[in-house]
C-alpha positions as CSV (number, residue, x, y, z in Angstrom):
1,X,81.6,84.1,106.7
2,X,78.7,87.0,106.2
3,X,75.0,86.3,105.1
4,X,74.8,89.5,104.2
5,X,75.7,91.1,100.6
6,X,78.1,93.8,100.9
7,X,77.3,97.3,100.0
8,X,77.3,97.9,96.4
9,X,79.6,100.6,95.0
10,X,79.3,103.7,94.2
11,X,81.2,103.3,91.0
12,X,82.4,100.3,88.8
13,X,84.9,102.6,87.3
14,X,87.3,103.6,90.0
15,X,88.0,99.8,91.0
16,X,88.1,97.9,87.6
17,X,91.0,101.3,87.3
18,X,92.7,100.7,90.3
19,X,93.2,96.7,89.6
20,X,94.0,97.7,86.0
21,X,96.6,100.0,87.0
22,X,98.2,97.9,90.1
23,X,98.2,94.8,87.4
24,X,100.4,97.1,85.0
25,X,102.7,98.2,87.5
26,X,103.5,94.9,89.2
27,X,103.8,94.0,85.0
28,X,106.1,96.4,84.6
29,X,108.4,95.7,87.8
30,X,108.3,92.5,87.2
31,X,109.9,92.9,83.6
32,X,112.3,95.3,85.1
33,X,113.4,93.5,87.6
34,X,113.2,89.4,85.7
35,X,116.0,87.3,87.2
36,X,118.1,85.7,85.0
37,X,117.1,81.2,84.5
38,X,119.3,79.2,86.5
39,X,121.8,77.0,84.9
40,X,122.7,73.8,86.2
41,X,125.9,73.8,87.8
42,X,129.1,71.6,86.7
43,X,129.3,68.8,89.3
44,X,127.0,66.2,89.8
45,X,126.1,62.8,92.7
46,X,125.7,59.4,91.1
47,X,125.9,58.6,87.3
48,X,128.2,60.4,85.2
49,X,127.0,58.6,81.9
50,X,123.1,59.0,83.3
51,X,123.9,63.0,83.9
52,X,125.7,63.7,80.6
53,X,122.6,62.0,79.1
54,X,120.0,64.1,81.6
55,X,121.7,67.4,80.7
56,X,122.0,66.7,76.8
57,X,118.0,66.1,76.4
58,X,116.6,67.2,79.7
59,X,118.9,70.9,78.8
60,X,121.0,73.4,81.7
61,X,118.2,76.0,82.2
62,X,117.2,74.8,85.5
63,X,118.5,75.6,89.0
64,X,118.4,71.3,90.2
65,X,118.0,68.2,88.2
66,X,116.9,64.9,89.1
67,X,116.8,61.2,86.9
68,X,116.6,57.8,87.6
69,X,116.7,55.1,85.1
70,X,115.5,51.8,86.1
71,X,115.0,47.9,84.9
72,X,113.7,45.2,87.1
73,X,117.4,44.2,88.3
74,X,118.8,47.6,88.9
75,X,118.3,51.4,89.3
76,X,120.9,54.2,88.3
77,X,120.4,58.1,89.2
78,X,122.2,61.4,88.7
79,X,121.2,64.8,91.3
80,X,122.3,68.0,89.6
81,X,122.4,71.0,91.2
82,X,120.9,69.2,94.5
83,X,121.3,66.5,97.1
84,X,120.8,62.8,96.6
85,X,118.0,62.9,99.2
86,X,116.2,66.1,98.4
87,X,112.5,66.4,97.5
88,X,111.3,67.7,94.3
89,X,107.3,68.6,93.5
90,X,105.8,66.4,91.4
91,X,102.7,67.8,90.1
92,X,100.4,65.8,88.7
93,X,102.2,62.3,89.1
94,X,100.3,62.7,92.0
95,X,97.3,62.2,90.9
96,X,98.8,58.5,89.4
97,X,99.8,57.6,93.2
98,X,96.3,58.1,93.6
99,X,94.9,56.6,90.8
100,X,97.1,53.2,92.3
101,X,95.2,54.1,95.8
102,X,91.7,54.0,94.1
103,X,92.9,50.3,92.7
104,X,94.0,48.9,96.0
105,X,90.7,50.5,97.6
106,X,89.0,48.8,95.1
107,X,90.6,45.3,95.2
108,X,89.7,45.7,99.4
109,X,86.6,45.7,98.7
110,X,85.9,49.6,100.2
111,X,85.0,51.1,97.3
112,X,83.8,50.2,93.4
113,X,84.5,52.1,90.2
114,X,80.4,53.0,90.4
115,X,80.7,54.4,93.8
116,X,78.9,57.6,93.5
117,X,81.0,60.6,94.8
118,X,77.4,61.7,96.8
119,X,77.9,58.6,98.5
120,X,80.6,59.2,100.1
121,X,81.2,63.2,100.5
122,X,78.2,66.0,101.0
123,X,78.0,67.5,97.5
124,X,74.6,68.8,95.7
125,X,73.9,68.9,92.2
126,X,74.9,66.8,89.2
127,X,78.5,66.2,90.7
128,X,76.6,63.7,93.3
129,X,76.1,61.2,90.8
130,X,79.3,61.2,89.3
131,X,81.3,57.8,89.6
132,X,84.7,57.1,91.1
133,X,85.9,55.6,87.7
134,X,84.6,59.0,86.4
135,X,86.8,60.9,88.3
136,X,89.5,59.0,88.0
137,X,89.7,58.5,83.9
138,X,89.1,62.4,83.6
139,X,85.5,61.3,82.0
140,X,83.3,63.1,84.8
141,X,82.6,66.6,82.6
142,X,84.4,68.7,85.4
143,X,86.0,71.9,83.9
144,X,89.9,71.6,85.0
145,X,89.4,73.9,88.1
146,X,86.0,75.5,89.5
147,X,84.8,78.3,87.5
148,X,84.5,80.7,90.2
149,X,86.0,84.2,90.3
150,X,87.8,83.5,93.4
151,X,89.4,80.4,91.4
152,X,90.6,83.1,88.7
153,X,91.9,85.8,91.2
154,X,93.9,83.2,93.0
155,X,95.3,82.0,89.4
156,X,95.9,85.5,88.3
157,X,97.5,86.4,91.4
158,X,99.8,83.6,91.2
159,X,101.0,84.0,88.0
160,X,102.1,87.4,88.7
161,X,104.1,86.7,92.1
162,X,104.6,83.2,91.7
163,X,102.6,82.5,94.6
164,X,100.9,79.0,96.1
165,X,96.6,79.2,94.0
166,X,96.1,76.0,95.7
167,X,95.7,76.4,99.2
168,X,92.2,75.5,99.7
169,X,90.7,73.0,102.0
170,X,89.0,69.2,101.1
171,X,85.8,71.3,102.1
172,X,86.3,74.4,100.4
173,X,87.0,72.0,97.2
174,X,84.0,70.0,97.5
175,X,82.1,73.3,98.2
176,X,83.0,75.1,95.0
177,X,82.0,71.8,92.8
178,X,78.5,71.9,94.9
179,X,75.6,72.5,91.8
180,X,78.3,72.8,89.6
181,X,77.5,72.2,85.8
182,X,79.2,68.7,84.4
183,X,79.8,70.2,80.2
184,X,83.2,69.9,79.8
185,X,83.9,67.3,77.2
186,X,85.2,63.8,77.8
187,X,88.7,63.3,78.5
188,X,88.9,67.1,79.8
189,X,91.9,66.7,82.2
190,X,90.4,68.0,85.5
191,X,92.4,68.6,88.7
192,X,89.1,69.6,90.3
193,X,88.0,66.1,89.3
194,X,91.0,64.3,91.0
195,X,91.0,66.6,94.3
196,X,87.1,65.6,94.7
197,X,88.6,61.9,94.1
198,X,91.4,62.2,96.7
199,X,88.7,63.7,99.3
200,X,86.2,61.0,98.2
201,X,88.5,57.4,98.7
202,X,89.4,59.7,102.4
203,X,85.9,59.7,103.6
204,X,85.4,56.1,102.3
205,X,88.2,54.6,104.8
206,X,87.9,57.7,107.5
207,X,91.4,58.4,107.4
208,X,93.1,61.5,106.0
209,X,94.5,61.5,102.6
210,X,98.1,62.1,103.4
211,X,98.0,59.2,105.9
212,X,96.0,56.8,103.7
213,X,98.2,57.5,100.9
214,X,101.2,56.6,103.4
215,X,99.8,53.4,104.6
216,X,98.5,51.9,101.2
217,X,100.8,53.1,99.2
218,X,103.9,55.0,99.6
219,X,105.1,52.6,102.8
220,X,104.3,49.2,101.1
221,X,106.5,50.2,98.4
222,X,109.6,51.2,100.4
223,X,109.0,55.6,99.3
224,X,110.2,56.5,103.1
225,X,111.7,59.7,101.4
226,X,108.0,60.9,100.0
227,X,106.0,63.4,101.7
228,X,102.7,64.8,101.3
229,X,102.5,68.2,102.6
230,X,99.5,70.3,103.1
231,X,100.7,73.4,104.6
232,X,104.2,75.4,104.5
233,X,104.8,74.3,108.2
234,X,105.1,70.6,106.9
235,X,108.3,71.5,104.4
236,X,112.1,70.0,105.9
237,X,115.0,71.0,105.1
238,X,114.8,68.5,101.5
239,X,112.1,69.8,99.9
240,X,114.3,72.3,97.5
241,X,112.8,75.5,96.5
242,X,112.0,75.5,92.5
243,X,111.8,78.4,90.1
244,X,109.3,79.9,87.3
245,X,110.7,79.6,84.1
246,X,111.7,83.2,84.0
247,X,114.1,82.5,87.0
248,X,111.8,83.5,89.9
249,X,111.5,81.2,93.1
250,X,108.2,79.6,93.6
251,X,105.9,79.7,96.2
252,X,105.8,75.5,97.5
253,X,102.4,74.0,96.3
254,X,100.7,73.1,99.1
255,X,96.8,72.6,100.4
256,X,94.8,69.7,102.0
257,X,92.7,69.9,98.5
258,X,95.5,69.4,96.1
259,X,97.6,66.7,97.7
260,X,95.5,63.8,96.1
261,X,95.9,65.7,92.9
262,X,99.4,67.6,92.7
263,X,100.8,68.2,96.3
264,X,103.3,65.1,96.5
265,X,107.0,65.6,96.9
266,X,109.8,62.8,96.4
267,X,113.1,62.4,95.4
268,X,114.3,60.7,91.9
269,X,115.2,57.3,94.2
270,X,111.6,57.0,95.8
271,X,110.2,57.2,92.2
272,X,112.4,55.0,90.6
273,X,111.1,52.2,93.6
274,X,107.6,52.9,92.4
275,X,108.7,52.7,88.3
276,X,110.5,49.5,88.9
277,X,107.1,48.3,91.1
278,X,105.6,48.8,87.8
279,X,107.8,47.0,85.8
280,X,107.7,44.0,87.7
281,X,103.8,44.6,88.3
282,X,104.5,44.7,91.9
283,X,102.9,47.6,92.8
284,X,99.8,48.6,95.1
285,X,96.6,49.0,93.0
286,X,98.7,47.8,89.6
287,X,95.5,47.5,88.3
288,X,95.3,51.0,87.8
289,X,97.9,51.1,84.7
290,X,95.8,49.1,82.8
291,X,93.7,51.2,80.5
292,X,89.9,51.9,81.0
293,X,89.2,54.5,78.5
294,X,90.2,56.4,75.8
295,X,91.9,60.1,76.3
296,X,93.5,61.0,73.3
297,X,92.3,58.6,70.2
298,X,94.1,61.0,68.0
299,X,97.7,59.9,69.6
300,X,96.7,56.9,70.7
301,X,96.8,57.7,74.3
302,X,94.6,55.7,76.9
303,X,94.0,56.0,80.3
304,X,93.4,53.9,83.1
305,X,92.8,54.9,87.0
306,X,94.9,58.3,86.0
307,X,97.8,56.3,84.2
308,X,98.0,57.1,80.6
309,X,99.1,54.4,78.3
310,X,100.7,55.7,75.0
311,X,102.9,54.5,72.2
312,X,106.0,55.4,71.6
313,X,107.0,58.1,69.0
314,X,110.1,56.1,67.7
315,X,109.8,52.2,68.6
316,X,105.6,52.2,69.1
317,X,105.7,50.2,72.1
318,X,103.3,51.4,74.8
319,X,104.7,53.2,77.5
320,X,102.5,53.7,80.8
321,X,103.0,57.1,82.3
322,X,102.7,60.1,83.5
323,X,103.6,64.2,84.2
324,X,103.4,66.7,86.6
325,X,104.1,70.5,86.3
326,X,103.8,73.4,89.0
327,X,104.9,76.7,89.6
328,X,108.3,75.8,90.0
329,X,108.9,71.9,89.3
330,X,108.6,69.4,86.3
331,X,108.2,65.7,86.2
332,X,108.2,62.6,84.6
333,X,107.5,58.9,85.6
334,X,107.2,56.4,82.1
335,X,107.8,52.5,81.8
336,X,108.5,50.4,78.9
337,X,107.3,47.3,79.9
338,X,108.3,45.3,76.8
339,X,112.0,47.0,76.7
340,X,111.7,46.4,80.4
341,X,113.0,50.0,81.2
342,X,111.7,52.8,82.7
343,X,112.7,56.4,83.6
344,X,112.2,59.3,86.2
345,X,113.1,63.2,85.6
346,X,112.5,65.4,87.6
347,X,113.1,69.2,87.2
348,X,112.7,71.9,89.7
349,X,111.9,74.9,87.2
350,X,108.2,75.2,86.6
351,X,108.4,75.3,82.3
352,X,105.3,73.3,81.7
353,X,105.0,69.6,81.6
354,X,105.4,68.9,77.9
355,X,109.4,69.8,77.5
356,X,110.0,66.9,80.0
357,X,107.7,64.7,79.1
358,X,109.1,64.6,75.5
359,X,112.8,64.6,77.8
360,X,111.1,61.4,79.5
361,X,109.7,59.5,76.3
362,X,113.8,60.4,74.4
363,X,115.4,59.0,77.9
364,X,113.1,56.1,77.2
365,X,113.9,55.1,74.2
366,X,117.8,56.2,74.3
367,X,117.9,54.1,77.5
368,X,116.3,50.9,75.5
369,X,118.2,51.4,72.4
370,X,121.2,50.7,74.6
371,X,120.6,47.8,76.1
């Protein structure tokens, strides 16, 4: 990388007119060349009841569909669109596989919810002082990503080719939060915050996080199908291709920084192993469902080692969970412990988190009602 500054131009004009211009155009061919939104096709693998009721509230515009619905004595799925084994993204519900890795770390004895993240990684600045349980009940006052313009060009540029803006290293990560200012509010949901976590519990048991993931978690439970991939060279022949929501294939989301946070990939079986876990409090690091703070006191949500615990719109009872949204994927993970059901969807067009996450909370209650 070079010390020096480079040369200062001769104009600010020309290039703020040339990125103007080449941001119009690629606008512009992009509108005139949109694909048309996948549709789910007719057939389906596994549940015909389960899949009528997937494609009813779930809905058709998506290329693949995935959903599991689970008690503690048995598990039924549908796959729409793909096969039974193939991996979806998961987004964010990665960051609740390691919220249950930060439990079991803790219950070992290798780390404490006070650990400071300077303690365990090389970071300057306010951000050294900040605690695991900080990071890992969005409470630290870390923005959502760095503010840096590098951060924005890689967001901007992926929005408009539907490219991977997380391909940064566990060093580059920790690099870009170096000095960084802690303002945001509390409760600001930060996947800075839980990359810095993954990298953290990593240095604390010298072991990658892909691989310490594996052994605590992902093996104990049975989720052989799961993968953690940090680079396009690591994606098989399951992990299905997902697509915006204007019917463009995504770019996989992959980096060694935003696998603790949103770089997972499973299938709707591995999930429902780790919802039924949950129901049954078997899980690794179940200690991380139970709430630690409050997130949203206006909805009554709660949070605990990432897990959010909220009540139900229709029937009130509390329903641990959580959602995960990338470029081209949705998902949804959500247990009702007292109805003693719980549900997966996952959905490999990248629409934003909150269509399925209602989807997940209906399937819920639908699912309960009918028992």
């Amino acid at each position: 990388m070079p010390t020096t500054a480079p040369p200062v131009p001769r104009s600010r004009t020309g290039p703020a007119v040339t990125v103007a211009v080449c941001a119009l155009l690629a606008l512009a061919a992009g509108l005139a060349l949109r694909p048309v939104p996948s549709r789910l096709p007719a057939g389906h693998t596994g549940d015909a009841a389960l899949a009528a009721l997937a494609r009813e509230v779930v809905g058709e515009d998506r290329p693949a569909l995935a959903v599991a619905a689970v008690t503690p004595h048995d598990t039924r799925s549908a796959v729409i669109g793909a096969d039974p084994g193939d991996r979806f993204e998961v987004g964010s519900i990665s960051k609740a596989l390691t919220g249950l890795l930060f439990a079991d770390m803790i219950e070992r004895g290798e780390v404490r919810p006070d650990t400071r993240v300077g303690d365990l990684v090389t970071v300057g600045g306010p951000v050294a002082d900040v605690t695991l349980a900080q990071l890992a009940t969005h409470h630290s006052g870390l923005p959502s990503q760095p503010p840096t313009p590098g951060r924005f060009l890689r967001n901007w540029w992926a929005s408009l080719t539907a490219g991977n803006p997380y391909g940064a290293t566990a060093a580059e990560r920790i690099a870009s939060l170096d000095g960084i200012a802690l303002d945001a509010p509390p409760a600001t949901y930060s996947n800075a915050g839980f990359e810095l976590l993954g990298a953290a519990l990593a240095a604390a048991a010298g072991t990658p996080y892909p691989q310490l993931l594996t052994e605590r978690v992902l093996a104990p439970l049975g989720m052989r199908d799961t993968a953690v991939p940090v680079a396009a060279s690591d994606l098989g022949p399951r992990d299905i291709d997902g697509e915006t929501a204007g019917g463009r294939r995504a770019s996989a989301w992959v980096g060694e920084a935003i696998a603790p946070a949103g770089g997972v990939r499973a299938g709707a079986g591995d999930l429902a192993i780790l919802a039924r876990a949950l129901l049954t409090g078997q899980a690794p690091g179940r200690d991380a469902v139970t709430p630690k703070a409050p997130f949203d006191e206006e909805r009554g949500d709660r949070i605990g080692w990432a897990w959010f615990t909220t009540p139900a719109p229709g029937s009130g009872r509390p329903v641990v969970w959580h959602n995960g949204g990338t470029g081209g994927f949705t998902a949804f993970l959500g247990v009702d412990t007292e109805a003693q059901v719980g549900v997966v969807v996952l959905s490999a067009v990248g629409e934003g988190p909150n269509h399925v996450t209602a989807a997940g909370f209906t399937l819920l209650e639908r699912l309960a009602d009918a028992r």
